[in-house]
C-alpha positions in Angstrom: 82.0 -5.3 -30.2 83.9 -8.1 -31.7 83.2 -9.3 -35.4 81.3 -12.3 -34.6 79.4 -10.8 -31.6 76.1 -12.2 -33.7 77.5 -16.0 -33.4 76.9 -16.1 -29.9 74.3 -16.3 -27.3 74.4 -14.9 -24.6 71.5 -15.2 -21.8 74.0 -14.4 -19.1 73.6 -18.0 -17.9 76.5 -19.9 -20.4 77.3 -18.0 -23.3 77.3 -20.9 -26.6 77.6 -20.7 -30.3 74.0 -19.6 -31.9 75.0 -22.2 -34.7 74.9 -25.5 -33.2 77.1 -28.6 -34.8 75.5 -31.5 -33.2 75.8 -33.8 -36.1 79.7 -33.4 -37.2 79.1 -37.0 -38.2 76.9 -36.4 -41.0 78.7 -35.2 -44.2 77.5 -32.6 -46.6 76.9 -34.9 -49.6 74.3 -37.0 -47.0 72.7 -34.2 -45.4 72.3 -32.9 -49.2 70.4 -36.2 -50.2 68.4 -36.4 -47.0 67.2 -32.8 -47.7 66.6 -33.8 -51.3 64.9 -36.9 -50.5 63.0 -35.4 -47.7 61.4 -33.0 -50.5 61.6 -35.3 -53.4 59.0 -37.3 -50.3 56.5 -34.2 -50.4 56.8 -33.3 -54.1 55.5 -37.5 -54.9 52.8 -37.1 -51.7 51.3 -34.0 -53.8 51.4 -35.5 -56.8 49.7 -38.4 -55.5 46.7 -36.4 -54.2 46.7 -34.4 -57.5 46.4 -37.4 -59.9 43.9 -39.2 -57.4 40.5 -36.6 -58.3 39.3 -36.3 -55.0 36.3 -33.9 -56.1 35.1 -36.4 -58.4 34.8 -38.9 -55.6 33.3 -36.5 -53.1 29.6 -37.8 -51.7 28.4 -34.2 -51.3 26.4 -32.5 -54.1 27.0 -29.5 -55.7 25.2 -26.0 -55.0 23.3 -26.2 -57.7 22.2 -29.3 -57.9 20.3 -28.7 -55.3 19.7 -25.7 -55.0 18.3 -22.8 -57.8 20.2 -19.6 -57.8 16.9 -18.0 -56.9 16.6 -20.3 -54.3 19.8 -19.7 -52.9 19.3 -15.6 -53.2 16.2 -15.8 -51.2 18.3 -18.2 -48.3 20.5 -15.2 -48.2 18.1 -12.5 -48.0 18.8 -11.1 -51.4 15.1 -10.7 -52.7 12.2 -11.0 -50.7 10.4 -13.5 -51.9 10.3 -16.4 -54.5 9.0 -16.4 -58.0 7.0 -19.2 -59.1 
């Protein structure tokens, strides 16, 4: 087996190289920053949603506002009846 055996595929159809240079017209330095703006992108998008306080503007109420935790233990079957 030759040394770079693992570079190609071969599907018995047309062997070609596993590692594909489609772009030879893009340079390391500006796939680099695309890469880095491309997370820099995601990193601002989460950071976004974290500083906006989605919970606090949420129109559903809590558990417990509504609902007692014996309430809620008799909705689950958890005692048999409710204390008055």
């Amino acid at each position: 087996i030759p040394e770079q055996a693992e570079l190609v595929w071969d599907d018995s159809v047309a062997p070609e190289v596993t590692i594909d240079f489609d772009a030879a017209h893009v340079s390391s330095n500006e796939a680099v920053s695309m890469w880095a703006l491309g997370i820099a992108f995601f990193v601002g998008l989460y950071t976004l949603c974290s500083l906006s306080d989605v919970p606090s503007r949420s129109p559903v109420a809590k558990r417990a506002a509504v609902l007692s935790a014996q309430g809620y233990q008799y909705d689950i079957g958890a005692i048999a009846e409710l204390e008055e």
